[in-house]
VOBA-449152 format. One record per residue (C-alpha): residue number from 1; residue in three letters; x, y, z. Coordinates in pm, 1 decimal, padded with zeros to 6 digits, always signed. Last residue first. Layout:
BEGIN
n;res;xx;yy;zz
NUM;ALA;X;Y;Z
...
This chain:
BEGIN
n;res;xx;yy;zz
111;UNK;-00292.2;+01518.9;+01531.0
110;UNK;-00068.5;+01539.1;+01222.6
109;UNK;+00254.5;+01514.8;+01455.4
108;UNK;+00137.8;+01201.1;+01586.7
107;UNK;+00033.3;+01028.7;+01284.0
106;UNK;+00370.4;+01147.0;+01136.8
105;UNK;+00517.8;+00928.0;+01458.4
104;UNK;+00354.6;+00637.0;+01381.4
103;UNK;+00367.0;+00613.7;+00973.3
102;UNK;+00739.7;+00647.9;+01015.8
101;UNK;+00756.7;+00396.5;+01292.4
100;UNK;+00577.6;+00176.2;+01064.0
99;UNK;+00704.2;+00248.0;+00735.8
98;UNK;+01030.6;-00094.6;+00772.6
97;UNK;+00675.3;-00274.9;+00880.6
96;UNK;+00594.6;-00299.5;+00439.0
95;UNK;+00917.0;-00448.8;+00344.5
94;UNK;+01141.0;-00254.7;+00128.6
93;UNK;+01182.7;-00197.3;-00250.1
92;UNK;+01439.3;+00060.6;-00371.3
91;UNK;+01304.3;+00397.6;-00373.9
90;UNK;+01228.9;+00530.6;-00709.6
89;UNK;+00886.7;+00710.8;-00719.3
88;UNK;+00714.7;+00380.7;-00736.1
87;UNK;+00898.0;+00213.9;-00479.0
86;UNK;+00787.3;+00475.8;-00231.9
85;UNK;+00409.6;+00456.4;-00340.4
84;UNK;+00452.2;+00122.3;-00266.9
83;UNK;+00612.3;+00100.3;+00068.8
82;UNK;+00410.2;+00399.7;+00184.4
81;UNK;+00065.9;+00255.4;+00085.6
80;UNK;+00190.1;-00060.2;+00268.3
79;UNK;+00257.8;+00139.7;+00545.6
78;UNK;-00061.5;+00304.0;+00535.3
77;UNK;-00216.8;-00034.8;+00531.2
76;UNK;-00076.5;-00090.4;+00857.2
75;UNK;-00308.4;+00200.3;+01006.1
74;UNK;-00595.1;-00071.3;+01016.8
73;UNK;-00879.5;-00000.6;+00800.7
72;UNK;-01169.0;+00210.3;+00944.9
71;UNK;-01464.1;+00102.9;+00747.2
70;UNK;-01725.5;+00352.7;+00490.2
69;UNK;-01574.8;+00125.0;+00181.1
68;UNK;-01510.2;+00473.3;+00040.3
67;UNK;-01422.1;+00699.0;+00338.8
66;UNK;-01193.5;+00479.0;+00456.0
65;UNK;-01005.8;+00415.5;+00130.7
64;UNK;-01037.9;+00784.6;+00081.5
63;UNK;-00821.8;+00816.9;+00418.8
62;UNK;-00575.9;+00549.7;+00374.7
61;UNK;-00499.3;+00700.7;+00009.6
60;UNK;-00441.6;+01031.0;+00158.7
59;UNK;-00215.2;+00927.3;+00376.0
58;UNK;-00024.1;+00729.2;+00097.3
57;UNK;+00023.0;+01056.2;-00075.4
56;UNK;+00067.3;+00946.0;-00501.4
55;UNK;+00299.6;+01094.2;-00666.1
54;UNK;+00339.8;+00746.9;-00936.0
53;UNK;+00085.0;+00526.6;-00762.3
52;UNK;-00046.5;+00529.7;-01121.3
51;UNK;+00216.4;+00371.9;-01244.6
50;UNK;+00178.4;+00066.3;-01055.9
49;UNK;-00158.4;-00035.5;-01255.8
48;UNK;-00575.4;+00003.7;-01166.7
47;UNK;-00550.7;+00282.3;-00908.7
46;UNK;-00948.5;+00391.7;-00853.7
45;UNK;-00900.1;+00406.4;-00509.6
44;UNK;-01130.1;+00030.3;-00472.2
43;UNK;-00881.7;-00054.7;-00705.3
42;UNK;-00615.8;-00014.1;-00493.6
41;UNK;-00815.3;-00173.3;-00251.5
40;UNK;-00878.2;-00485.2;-00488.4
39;UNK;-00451.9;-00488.8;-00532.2
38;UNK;-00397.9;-00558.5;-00140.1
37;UNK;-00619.1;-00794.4;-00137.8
36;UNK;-00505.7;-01008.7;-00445.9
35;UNK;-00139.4;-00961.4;-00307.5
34;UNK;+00067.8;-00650.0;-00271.2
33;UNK;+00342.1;-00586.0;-00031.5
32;UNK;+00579.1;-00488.3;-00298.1
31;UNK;+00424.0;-00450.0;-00642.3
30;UNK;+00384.9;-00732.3;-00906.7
29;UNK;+00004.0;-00799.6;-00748.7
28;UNK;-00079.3;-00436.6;-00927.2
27;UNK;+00002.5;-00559.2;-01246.0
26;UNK;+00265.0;-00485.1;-01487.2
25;UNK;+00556.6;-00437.2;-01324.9
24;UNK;+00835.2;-00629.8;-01522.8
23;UNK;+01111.3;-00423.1;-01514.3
22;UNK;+01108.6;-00302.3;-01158.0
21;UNK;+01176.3;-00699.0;-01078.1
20;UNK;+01008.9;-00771.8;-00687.8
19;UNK;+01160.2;-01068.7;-00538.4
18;UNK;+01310.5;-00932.5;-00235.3
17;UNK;+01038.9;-00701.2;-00231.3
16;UNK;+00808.7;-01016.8;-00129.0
15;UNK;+00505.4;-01000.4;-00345.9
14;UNK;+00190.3;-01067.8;-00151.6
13;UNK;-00016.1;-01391.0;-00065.4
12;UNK;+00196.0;-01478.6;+00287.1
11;UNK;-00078.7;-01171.4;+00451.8
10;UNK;+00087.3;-00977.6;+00693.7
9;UNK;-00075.5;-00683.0;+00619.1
8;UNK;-00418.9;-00854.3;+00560.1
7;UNK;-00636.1;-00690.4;+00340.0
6;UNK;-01003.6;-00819.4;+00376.7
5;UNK;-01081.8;-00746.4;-00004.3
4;UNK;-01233.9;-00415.8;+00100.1
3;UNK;-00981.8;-00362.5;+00414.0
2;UNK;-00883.6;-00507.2;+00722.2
1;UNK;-01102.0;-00457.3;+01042.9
């Protein structure tokens, strides 16, 4: 059910936006919500470093991740693609269940 690198939402592997440093991203695994997982889908997408979630539609990700590994990934990972994508255009780092409702109800208006 989880992802390419078995992506876990509530994996204990990923950076904890408490402890996240918006100086020192470098690597994927120094976003929010990102472990090793986490980071091989992004690069599954073709998104090798955080600035290249810079813009990025976290729908859209969840889709072309399906699409690419051919699975149907649990809706969480959108709200990891929200909490990152977020981050990256500014926002200050949250945990990835604060997108939940979010991702819930826009799910409901899309369909």
């Amino acid at each position: 059910m989880f992802g390419v690198g078995s992506f876990n939402p509530v994996s204990s592997h990923e950076m904890h936006p408490d402890k996240v440093d918006r100086q020192r991203l470098r690597k994927l695994t120094d976003l929010p919500n990102i472990g090793k997982a986490g980071a091989e889908d992004l690069r599954v997408l073709g998104i090798h470093t955080p600035a290249e979630l810079v813009g990025r539609c976290p729908y859209d990700m969840f889709d072309k991740l399906c699409l690419l590994t051919r699975k149907q990934h649990d809706p969480c990972v959108i709200d990891v693609f929200m909490s990152v994508t977020r981050f990256m255009d500014g926002e200050p780092a949250r945990v990835w269940w604060a997108y939940t409702e979010e991702r819930k109800q826009t799910l409901v208006e899309r369909s």
